[in-house]
C-alpha positions as CSV (number, residue, x, y, z in Angstrom):
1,X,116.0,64.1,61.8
2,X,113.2,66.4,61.8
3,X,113.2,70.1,63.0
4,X,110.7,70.0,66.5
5,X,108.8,73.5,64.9
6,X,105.6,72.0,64.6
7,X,103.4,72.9,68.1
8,X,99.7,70.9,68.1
9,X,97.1,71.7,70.4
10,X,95.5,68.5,72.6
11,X,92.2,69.1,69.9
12,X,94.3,68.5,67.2
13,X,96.3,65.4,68.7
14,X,92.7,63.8,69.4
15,X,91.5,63.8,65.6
16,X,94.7,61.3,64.9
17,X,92.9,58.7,67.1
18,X,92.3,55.3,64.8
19,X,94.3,52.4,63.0
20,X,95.1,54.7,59.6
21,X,96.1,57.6,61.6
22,X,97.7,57.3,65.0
23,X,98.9,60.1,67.3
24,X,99.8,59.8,70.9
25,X,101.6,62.3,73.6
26,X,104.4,61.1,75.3
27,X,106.1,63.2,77.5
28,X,106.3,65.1,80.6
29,X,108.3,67.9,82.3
30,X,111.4,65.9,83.6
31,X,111.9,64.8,79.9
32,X,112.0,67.7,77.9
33,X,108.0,68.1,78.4
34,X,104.9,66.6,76.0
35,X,105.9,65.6,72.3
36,X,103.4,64.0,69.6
37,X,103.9,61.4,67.6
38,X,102.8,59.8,64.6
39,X,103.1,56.2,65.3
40,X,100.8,55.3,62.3
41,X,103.4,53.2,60.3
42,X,104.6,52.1,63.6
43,X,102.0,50.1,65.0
44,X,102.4,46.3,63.5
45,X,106.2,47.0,64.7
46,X,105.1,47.2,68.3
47,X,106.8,44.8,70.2
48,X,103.9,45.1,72.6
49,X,101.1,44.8,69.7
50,X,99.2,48.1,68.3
51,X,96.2,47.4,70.6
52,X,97.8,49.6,73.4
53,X,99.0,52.4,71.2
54,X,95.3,52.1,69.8
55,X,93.9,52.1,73.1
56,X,95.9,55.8,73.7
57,X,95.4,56.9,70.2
58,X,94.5,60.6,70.0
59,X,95.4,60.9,74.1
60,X,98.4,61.4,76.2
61,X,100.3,57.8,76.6
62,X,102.9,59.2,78.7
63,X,101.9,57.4,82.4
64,X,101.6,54.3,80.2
65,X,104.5,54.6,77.9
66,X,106.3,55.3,81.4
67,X,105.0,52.9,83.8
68,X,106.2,50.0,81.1
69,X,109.3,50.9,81.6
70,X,110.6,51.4,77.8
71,X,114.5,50.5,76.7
72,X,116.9,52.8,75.5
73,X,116.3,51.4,71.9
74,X,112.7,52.4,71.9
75,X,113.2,55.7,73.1
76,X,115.7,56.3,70.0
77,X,113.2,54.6,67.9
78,X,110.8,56.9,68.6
79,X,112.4,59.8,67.8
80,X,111.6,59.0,64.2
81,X,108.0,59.6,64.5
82,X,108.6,62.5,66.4
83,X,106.2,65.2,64.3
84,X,106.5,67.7,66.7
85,X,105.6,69.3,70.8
86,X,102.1,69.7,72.2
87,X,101.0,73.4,73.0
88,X,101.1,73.6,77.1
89,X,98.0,75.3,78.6
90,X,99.6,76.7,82.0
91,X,96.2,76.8,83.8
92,X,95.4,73.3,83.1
93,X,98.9,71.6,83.9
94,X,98.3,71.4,86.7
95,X,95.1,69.2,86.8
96,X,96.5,67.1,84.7
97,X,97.9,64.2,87.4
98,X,94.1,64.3,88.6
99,X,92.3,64.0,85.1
100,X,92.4,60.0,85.6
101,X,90.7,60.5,89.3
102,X,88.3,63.3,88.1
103,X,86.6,61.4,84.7
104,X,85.4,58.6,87.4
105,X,83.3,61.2,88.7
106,X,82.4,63.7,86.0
107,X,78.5,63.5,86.7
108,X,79.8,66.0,89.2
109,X,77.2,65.4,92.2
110,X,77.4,61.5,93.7
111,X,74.2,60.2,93.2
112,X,74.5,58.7,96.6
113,X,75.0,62.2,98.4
114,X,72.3,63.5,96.7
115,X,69.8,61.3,97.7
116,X,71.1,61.4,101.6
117,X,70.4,65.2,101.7
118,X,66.9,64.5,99.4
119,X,66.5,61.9,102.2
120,X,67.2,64.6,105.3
121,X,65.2,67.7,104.0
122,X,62.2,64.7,103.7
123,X,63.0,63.8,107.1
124,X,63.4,67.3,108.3
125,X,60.0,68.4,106.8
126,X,58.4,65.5,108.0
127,X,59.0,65.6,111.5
128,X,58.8,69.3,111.5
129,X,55.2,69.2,110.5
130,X,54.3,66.4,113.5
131,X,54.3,69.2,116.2
């Protein structure tokens, strides 16, 4: 099989990220950490189609790969498209389990607090003036 010398960074991982070329991360500290994957040729052999993989393509498929619950078959299988490991930032590990929660709010201010305090200096100013 192939020697594991090859480190990508998450920007190089994300260019692999359509039907022609297909790269996904799979991976995680208990397993021997984040590997990539070049499951190009792969995809019409997916047992559970290539939409999924497509849907991941470029990204880290680990929760998903994981939370199917793969055979022991498919994890040998894979180690054939095994291109190499994925270059571990230490300052962002650890946001990674929180990167799903923290995209649903990326506008960074809720809309809805900002109006409530837009709403309270108005009020504030308001009544402060009816003295």
């Amino acid at each position: 099989s192939q020697i594991m010398s090859k480190v990508y960074t998450e920007e190089d991982v994300l260019k692999h990220n359509v039907e022609d070329d297909c790269w996904l991360i799979i991976g995680n500290d208990s397993n021997g950490g984040e590997k990539v994957y070049d499951v190009t040729k792969y995809l019409n052999d997916h047992p559970g189609g290539p939409e999924i993989m497509l849907d991941l393509a470029g990204k880290d498929a680990d929760e998903m790969f994981e939370d199917i619950g793969h055979s022991s078959e498919a994890r040998k299988k894979m180690a054939e498209y095994l291109i190499g490991t994925l270059k571990v930032d230490p300052s962002a590990k650890k946001v990674k389990k929180s990167s799903a929660v923290s995209s649903a709010s990326k506008g960074g201010l809720n809309p809805f607090a900002v109006i409530l305090v837009l709403v309270a200096v108005v009020a504030g100013v308001y009544f402060s003036q009816q003295k």
